[in-house]
VODO-440906 format. One record per residue (C-alpha): x, y, z; residue number from 1; residue in three letters. Coordinates in steps of 0.25 Angstrom, whole numbers, plus 2048, in hexadecimal, padded with zeros to 3 digits. Layout:
BEGIN
{u=X v=Y w=Z n=NUM res=ALA}
...
END
This chain:
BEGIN
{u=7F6 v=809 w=860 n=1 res=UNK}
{u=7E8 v=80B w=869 n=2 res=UNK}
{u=7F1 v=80F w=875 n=3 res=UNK}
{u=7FC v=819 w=86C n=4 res=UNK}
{u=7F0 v=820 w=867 n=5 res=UNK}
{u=7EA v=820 w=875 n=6 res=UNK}
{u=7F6 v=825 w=87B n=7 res=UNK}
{u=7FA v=82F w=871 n=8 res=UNK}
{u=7EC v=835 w=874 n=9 res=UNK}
{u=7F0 v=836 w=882 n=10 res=UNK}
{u=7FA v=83E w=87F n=11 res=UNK}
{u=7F5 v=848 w=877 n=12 res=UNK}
{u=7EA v=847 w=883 n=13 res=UNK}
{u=7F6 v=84D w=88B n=14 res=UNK}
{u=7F7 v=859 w=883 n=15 res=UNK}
{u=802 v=856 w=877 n=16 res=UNK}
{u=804 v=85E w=86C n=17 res=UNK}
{u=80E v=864 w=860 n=18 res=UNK}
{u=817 v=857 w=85F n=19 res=UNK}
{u=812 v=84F w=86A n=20 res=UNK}
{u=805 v=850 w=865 n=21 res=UNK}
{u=80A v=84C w=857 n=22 res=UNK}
{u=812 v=840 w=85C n=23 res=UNK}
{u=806 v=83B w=863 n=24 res=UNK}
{u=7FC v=83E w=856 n=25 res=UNK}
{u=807 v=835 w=84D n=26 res=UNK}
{u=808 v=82A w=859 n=27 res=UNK}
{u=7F8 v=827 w=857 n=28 res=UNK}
{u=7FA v=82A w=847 n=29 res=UNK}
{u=802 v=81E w=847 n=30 res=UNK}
{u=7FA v=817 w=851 n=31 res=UNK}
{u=7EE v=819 w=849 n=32 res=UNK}
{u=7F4 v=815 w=83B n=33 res=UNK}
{u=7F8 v=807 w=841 n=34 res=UNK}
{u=7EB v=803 w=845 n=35 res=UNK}
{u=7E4 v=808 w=83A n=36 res=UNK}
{u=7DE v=813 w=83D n=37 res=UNK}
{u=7E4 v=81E w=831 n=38 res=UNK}
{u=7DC v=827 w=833 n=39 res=UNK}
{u=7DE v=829 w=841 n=40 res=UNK}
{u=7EE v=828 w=83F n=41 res=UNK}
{u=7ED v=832 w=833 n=42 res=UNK}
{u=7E5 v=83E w=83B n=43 res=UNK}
{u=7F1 v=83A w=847 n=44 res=UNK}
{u=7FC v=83C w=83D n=45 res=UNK}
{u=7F6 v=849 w=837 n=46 res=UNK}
{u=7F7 v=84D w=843 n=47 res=UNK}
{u=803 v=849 w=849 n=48 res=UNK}
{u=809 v=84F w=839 n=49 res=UNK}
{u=805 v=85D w=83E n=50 res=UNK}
{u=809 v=85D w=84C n=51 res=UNK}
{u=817 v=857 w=849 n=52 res=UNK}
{u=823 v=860 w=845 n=53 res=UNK}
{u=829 v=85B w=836 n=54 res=UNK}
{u=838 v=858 w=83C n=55 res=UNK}
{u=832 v=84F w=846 n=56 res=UNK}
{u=833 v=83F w=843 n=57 res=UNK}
{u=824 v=83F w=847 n=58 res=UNK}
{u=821 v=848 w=83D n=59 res=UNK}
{u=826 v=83F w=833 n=60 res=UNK}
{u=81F v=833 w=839 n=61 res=UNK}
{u=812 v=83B w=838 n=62 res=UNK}
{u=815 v=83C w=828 n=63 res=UNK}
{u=818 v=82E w=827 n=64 res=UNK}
{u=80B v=829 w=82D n=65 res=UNK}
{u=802 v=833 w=826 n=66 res=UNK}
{u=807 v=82E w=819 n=67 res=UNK}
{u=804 v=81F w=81B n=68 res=UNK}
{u=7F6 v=823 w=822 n=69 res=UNK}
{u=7F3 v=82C w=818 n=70 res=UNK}
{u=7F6 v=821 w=80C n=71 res=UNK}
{u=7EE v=819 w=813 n=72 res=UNK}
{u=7E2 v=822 w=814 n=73 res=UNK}
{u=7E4 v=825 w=805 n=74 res=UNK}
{u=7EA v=835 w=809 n=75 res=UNK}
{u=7F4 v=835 w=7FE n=76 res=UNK}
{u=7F5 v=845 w=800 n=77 res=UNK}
{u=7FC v=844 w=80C n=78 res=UNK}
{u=805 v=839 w=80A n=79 res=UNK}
{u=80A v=842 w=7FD n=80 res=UNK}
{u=80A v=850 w=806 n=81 res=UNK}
{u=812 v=846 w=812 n=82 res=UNK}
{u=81B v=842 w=807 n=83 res=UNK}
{u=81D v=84E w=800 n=84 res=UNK}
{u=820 v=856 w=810 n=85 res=UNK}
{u=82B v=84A w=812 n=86 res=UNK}
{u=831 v=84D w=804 n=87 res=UNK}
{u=835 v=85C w=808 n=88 res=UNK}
{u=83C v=857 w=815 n=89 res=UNK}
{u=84A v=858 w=816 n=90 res=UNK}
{u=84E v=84B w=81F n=91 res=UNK}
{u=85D v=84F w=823 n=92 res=UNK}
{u=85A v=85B w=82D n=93 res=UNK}
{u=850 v=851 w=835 n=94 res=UNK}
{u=853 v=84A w=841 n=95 res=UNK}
{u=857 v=83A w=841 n=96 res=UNK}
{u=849 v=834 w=847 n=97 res=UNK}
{u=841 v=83F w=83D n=98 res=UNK}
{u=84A v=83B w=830 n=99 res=UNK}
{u=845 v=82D w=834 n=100 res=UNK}
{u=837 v=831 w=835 n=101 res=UNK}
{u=839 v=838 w=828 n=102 res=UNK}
{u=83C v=82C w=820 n=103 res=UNK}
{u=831 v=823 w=827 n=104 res=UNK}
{u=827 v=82E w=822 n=105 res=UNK}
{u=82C v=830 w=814 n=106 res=UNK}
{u=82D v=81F w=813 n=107 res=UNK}
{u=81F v=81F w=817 n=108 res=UNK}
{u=818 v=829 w=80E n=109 res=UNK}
{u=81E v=823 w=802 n=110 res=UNK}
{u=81A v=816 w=806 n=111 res=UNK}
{u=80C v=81D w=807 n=112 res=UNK}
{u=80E v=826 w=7F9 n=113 res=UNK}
{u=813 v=818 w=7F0 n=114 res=UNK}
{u=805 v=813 w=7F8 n=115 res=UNK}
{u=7FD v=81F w=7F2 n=116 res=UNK}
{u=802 v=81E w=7E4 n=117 res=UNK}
{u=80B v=82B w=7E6 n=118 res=UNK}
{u=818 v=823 w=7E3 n=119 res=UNK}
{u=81E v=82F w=7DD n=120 res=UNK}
{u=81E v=837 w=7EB n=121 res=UNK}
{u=822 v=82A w=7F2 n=122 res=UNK}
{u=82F v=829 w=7EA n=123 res=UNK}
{u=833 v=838 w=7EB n=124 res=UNK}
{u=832 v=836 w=7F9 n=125 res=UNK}
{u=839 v=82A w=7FA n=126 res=UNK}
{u=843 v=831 w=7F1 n=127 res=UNK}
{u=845 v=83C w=7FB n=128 res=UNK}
{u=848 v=832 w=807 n=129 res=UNK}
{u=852 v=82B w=7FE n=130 res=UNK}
{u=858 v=839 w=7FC n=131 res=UNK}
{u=859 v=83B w=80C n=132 res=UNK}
{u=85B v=82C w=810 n=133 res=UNK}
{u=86B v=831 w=811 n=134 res=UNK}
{u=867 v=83C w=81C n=135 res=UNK}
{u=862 v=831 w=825 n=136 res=UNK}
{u=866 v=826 w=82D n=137 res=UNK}
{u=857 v=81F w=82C n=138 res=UNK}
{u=852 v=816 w=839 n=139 res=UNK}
{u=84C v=808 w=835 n=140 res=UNK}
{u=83C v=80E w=834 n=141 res=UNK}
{u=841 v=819 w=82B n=142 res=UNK}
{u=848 v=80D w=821 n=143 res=UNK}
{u=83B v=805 w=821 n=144 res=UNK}
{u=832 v=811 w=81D n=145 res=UNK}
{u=838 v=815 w=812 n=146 res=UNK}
{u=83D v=805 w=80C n=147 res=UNK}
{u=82F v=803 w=80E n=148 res=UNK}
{u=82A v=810 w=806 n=149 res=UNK}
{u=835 v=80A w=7FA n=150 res=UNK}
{u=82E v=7FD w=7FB n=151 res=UNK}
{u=81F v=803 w=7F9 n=152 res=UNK}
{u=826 v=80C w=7ED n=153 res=UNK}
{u=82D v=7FF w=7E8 n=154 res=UNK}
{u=81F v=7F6 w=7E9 n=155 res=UNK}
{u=815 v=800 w=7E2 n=156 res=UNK}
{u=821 v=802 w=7D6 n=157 res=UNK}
{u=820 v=7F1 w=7D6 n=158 res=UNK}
{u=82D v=7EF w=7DC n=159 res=UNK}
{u=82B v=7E5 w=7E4 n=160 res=UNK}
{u=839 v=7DE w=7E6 n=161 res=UNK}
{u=83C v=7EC w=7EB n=162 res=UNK}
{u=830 v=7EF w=7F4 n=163 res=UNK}
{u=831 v=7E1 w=7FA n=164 res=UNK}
{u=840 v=7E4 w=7FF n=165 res=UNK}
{u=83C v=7F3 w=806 n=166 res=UNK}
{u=831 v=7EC w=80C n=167 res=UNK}
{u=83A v=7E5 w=811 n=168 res=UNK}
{u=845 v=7ED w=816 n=169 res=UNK}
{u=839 v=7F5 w=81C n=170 res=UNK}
{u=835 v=7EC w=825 n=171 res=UNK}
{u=844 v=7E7 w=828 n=172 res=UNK}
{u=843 v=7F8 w=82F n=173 res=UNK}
{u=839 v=7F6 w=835 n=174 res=UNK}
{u=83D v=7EA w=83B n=175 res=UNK}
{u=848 v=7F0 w=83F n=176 res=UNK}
{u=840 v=7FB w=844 n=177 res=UNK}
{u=838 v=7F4 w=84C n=178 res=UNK}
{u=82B v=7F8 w=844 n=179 res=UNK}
{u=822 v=7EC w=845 n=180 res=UNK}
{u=817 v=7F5 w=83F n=181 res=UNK}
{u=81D v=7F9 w=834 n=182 res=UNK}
{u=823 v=7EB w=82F n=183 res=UNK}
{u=815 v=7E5 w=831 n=184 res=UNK}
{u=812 v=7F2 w=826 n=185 res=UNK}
{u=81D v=7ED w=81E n=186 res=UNK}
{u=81C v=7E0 w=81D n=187 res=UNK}
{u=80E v=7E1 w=819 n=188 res=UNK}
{u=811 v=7E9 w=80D n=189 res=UNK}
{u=81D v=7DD w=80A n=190 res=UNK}
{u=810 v=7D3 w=80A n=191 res=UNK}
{u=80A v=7DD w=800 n=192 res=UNK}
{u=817 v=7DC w=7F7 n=193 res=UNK}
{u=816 v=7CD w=7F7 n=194 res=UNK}
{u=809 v=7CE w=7F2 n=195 res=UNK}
{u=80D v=7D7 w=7E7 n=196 res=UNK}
{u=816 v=7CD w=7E3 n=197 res=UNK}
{u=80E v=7C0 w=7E4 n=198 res=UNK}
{u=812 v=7BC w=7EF n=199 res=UNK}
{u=803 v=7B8 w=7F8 n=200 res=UNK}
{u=808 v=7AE w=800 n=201 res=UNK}
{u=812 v=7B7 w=805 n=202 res=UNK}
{u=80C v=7C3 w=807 n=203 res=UNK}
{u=802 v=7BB w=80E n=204 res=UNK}
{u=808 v=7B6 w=818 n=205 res=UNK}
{u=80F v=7C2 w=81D n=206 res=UNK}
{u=804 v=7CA w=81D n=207 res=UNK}
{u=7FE v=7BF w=827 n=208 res=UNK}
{u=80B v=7C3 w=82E n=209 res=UNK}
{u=809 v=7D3 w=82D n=210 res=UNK}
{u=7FB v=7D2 w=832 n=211 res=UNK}
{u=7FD v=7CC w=840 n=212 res=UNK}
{u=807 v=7D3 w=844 n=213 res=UNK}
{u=7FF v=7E1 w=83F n=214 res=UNK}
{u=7F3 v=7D9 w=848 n=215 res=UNK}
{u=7FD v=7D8 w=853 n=216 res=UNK}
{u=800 v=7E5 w=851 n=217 res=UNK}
{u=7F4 v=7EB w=850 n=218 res=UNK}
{u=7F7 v=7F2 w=842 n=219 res=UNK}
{u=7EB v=7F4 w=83D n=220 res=UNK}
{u=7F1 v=7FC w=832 n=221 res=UNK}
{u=7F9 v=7F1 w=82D n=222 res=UNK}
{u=7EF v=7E6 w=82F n=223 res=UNK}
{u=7E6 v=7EC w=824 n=224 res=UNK}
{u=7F1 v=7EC w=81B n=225 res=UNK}
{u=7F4 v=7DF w=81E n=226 res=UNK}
{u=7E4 v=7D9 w=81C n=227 res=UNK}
{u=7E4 v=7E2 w=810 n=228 res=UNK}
{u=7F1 v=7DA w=808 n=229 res=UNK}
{u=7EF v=7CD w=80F n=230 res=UNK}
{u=7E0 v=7CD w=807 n=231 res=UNK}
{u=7E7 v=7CD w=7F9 n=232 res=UNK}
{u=7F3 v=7C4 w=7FE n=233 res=UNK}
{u=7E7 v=7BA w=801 n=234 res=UNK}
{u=7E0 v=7BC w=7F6 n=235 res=UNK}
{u=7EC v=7B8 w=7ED n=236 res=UNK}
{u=7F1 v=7AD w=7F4 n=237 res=UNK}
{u=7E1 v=7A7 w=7F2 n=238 res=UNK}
{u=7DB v=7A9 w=801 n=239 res=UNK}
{u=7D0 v=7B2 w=7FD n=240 res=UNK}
{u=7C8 v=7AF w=80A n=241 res=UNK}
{u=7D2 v=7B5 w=811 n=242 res=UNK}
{u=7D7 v=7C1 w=807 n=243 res=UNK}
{u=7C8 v=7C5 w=80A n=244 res=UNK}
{u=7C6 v=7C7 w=817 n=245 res=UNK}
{u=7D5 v=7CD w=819 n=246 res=UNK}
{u=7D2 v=7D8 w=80E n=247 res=UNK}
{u=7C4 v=7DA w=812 n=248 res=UNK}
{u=7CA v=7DC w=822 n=249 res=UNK}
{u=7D5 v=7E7 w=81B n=250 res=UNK}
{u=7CA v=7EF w=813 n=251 res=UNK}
{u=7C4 v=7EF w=822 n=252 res=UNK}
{u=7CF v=7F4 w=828 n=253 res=UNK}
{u=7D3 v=7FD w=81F n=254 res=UNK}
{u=7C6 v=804 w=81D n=255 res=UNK}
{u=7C7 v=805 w=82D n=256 res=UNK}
{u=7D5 v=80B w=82B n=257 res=UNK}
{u=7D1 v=815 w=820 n=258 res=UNK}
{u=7DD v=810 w=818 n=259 res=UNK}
{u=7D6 v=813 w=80B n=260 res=UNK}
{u=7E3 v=80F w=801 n=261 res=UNK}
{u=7E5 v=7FF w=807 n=262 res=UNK}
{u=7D6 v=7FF w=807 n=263 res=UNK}
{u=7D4 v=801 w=7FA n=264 res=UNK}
{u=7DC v=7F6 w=7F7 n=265 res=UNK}
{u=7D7 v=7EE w=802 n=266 res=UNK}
{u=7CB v=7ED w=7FC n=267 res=UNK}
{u=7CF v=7EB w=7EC n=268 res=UNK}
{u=7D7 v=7DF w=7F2 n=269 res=UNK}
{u=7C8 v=7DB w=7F9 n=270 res=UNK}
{u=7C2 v=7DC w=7EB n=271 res=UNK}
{u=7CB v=7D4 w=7E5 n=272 res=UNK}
{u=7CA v=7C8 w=7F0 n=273 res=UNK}
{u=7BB v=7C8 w=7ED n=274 res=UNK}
{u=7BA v=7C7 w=7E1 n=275 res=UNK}
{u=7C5 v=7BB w=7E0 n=276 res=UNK}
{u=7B9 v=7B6 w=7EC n=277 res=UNK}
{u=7B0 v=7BA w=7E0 n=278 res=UNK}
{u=7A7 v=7C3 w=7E8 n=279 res=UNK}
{u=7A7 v=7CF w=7DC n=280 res=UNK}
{u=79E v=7D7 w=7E2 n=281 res=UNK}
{u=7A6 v=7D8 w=7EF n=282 res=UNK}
{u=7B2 v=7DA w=7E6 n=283 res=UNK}
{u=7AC v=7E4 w=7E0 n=284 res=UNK}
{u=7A7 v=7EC w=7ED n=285 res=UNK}
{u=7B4 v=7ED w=7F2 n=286 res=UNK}
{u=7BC v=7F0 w=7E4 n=287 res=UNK}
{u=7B3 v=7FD w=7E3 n=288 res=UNK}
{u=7B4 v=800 w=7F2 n=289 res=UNK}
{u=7C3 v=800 w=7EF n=290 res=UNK}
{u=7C2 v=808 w=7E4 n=291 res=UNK}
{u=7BA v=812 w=7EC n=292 res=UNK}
{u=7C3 v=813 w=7F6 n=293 res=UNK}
{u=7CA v=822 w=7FA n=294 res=UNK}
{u=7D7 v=826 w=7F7 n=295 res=UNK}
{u=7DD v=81A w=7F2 n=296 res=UNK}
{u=7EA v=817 w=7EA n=297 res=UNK}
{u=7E9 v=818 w=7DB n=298 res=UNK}
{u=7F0 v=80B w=7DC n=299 res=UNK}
{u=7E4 v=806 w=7E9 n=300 res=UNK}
{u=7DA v=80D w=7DE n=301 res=UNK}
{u=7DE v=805 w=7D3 n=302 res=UNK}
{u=7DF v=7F7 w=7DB n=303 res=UNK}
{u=7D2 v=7FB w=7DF n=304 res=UNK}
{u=7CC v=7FD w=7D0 n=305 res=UNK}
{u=7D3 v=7F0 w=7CB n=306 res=UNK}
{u=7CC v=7E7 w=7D4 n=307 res=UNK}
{u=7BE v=7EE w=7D1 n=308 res=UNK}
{u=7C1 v=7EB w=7C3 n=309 res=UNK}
{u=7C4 v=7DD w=7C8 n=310 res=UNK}
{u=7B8 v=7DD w=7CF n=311 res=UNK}
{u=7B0 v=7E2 w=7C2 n=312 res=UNK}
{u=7B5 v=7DA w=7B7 n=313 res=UNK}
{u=7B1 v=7CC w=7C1 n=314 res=UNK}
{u=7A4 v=7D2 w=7C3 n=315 res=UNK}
{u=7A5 v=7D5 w=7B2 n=316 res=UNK}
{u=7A3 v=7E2 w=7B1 n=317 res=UNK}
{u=7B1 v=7E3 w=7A6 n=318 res=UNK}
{u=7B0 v=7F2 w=7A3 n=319 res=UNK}
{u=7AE v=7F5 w=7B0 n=320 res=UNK}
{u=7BB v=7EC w=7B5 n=321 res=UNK}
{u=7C0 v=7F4 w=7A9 n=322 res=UNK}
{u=7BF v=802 w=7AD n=323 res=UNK}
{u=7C1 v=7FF w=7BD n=324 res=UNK}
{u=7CF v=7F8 w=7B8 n=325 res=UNK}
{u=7D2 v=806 w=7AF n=326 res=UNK}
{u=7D0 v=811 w=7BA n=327 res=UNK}
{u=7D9 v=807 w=7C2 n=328 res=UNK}
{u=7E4 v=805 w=7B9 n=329 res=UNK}
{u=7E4 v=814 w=7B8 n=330 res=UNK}
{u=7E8 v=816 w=7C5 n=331 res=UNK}
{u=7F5 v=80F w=7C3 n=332 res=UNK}
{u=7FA v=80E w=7B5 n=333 res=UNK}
{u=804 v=818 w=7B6 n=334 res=UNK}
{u=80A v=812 w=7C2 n=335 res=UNK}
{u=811 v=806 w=7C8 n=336 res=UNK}
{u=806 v=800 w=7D2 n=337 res=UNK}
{u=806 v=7F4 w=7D8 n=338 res=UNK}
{u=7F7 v=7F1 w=7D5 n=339 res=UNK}
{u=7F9 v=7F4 w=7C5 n=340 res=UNK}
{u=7FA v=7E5 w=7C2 n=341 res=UNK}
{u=7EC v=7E3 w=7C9 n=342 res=UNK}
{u=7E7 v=7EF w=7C3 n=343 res=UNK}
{u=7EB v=7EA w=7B4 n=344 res=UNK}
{u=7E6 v=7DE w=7B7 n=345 res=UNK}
{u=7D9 v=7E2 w=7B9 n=346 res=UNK}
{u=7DB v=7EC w=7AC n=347 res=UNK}
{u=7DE v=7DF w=7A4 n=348 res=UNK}
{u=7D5 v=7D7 w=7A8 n=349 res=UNK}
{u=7C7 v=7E5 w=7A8 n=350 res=UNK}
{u=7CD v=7E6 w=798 n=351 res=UNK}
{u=7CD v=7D6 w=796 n=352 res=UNK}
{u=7BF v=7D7 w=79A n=353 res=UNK}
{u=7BA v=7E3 w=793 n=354 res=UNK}
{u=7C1 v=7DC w=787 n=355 res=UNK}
{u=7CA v=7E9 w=784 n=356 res=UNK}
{u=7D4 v=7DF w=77D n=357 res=UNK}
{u=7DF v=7EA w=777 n=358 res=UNK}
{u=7DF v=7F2 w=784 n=359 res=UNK}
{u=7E0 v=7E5 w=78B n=360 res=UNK}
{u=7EF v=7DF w=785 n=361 res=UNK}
{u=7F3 v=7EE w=787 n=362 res=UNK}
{u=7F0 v=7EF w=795 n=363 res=UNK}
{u=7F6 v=7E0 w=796 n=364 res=UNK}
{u=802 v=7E4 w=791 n=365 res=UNK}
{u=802 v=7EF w=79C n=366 res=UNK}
{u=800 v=7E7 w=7A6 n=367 res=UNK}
{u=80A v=7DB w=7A2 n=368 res=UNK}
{u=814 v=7E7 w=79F n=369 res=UNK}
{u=813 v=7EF w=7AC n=370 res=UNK}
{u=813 v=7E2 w=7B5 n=371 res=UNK}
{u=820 v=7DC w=7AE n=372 res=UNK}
{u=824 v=7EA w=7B2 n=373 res=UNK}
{u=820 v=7E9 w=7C0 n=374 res=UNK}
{u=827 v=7DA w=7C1 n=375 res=UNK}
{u=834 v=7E0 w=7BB n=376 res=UNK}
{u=835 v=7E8 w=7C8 n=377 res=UNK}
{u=835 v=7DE w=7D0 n=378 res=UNK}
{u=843 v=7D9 w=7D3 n=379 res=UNK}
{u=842 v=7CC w=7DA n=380 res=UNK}
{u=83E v=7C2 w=7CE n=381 res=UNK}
{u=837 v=7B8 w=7D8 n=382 res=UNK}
{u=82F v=7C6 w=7DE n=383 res=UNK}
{u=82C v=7C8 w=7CD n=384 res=UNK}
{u=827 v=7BA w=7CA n=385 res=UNK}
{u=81D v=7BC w=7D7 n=386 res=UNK}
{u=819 v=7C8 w=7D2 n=387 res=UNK}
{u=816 v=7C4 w=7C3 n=388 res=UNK}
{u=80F v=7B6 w=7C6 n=389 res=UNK}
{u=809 v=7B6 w=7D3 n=390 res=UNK}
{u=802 v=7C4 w=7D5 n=391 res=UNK}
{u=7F4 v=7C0 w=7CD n=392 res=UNK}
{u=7F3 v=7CE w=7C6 n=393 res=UNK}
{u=800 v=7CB w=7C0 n=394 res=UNK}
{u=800 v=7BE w=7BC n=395 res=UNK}
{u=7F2 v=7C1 w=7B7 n=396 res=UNK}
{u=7F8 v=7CD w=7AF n=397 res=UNK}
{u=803 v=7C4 w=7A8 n=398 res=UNK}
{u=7F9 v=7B8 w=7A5 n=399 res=UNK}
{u=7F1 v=7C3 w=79D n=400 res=UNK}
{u=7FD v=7C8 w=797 n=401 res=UNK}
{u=801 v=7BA w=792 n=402 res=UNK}
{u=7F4 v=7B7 w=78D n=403 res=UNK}
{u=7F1 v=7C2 w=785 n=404 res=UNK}
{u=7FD v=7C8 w=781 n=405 res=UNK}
{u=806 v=7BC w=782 n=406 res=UNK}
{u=816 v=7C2 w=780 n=407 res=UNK}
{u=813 v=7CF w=779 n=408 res=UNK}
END
């Protein structure tokens, strides 16, 4: 990545300009993005945005990786203004190699809008390709973009039997493709799912797998992501030793990075490991330092608040677990979100504490409602099971339900 950068800067050197130079800015923009460097890859691809003409391929590549580095970076306006410039395109008058770059860029910035909590964008756009998938004969990169994008709109709407199977269609293209990077990418967010469902062990070991082969690749982009998951994956299968010095390297590295979004979550997952090492204090510094964090998700914001009122409620300060576990479940009531259950949880547990017992068995009844909901979407029965008994929030969440409110 070093030498493309280097390289394309002796180019421009040489005098390039209009689409030469463009080409060469999104060369580095892409060089940059995989070895972490997002905010160097985002001023390369603004650039190369301009320069580049909007019925060239390259131009549609520009749009794709400005979305994903601006999710990252936590610039949810232009992904929605990239989106909403790819929605007015007609596909049928464009050449073969740009109708492929088309789909590759509308795959990614609805991956990076379901990300950002703008589903309802995402799915229009994803809406729209379905509309013109006919117009096209698509190549193996462009069929891997966009059943990924389905698999991320499938995973934040709890779908996880879907979302498990275009992950893994996704990566079959890539293969195909050749794409080593991205099924590194790929597989990484299928460990993710496994999590989701319970599945530690798994999720763990392929993880392990997903990091060497980012080292070897020098994907410093991917490694973060991988450091950041493998902490909770280590943290639920009891290696908390471990969890802590992989969570504690992604915070590092995404700081670096400036990837304020996985940040954010880096370091609510950091908070929770401490205070399972029962160091509260610690916890507690890196729960408000998530919190703090610019430009987050509302569903990064409400993990964040969750675990501060974790955080609070072990150090016993109730009322103010109470009114942290509030503002989070704010954020995402009126949505599906893969964090709800987490964020319940630590409703439940802030109310139990406060001794606010009828607000209490109606929020339980909530919780135990909308997760039966969740597990109903999930098609695979053994997938379902995993999912109600093995994931702690959950099975937390029913024990509470059996308790208190027994079959009503």
């Amino acid at each position: 990545f070093d030498a493309a950068v280097a390289r394309a800067e002796r180019g421009i050197a040489c005098g390039a300009h209009g689409d030469d130079l463009g080409r060469l800015r999104l060369l580095q923009a892409e060089a940059h993005r995989w070895r972490g460097d997002l905010r160097a890859s985002r001023a390369a691809a603004v650039e190369a945005f301009g320069l580049l003409r909007p019925e060239q391929a390259a131009w549609f590549d520009a749009v794709g990786l400005l979305a994903i580095v601006s999710s990252a970076l936590g610039e949810i306006g232009w992904i929605v203004s990239l989106a909403e410039r790819l929605l007015e395109r007609t596909v049928d008058t464009l050449p073969k190699e740009a109708q492929d770059a088309y789909l590759v860029a509308a795959g990614r910035s609805a991956s990076q809008l379901f990300f950002s909590g703008r589903a309802d964008l995402g799915t229009r756009l994803l809406l729209h390709v379905d509309a013109v998938l006919s117009q096209c004969s698509p190549e193996p990169h462009a069929l891997a973009s966009l059943d990924f994008s389905r698999g991320i709109r499938a995973m934040t709407m709890g779908d996880y039997s879907t979302a498990l199977a275009q992950m893994r269609a996704a990566r079959a293209s890539y293969e195909r493709a050749g794409d080593i990077r991205a099924q590194a990418m790929v597989m990484g967010n299928i460990a993710y799912l496994h999590m989701v469902v319970g599945h530690f062990q798994e999720a763990t070991d392929l993880l392990r797998l997903v990091g060497a082969v980012a080292v070897r690749l020098g994907l410093h982009h991917t490694i973060a992501g991988v450091r950041h998951n493998q902490g909770l994956a280590l943290a639920r299968v009891g290696k908390l030793a471990e969890a802590e010095e992989a969570e504690r390297e992604a915070v590092e590295m995404l700081t670096i990075q400036g990837n304020h979004r996985v940040g954010a979550g880096a370091r609510s997952y950091l908070a929770g490991i401490l205070l399972l090492r029962g160091d509260a204090d610690a916890a507690e510094r890196e729960a408000r330092a998530a919190v703090e964090s610019p430009n987050p998700s509302p569903s990064v914001r409400a993990l964040a608040l969750a675990t501060l009122s974790e955080v609070q409620l072990a150090q016993g300060e109730a009322r103010a677990a109470l009114a942290s576990a509030e503002k989070s479940w704010a954020l995402v009531a009126d949505q599906t979100d893969e964090n709800e259950a987490y964020v319940l949880l630590s409703l439940l547990r802030a109310l139990k504490a406060c001794g606010e017992q009828e607000r209490l068995l109606t929020t339980l009844r909530e919780a135990r409602d909308r997760l039966h909901a969740r597990a109903a979407r999930i098609a695979d029965p053994s997938l379902r099971a995993s999912f109600l008994e093995k994931v702690p929030e959950n099975a937390a969440t029913r024990t509470m339900a059996d308790e208190l409110l027994g079959t009503t």
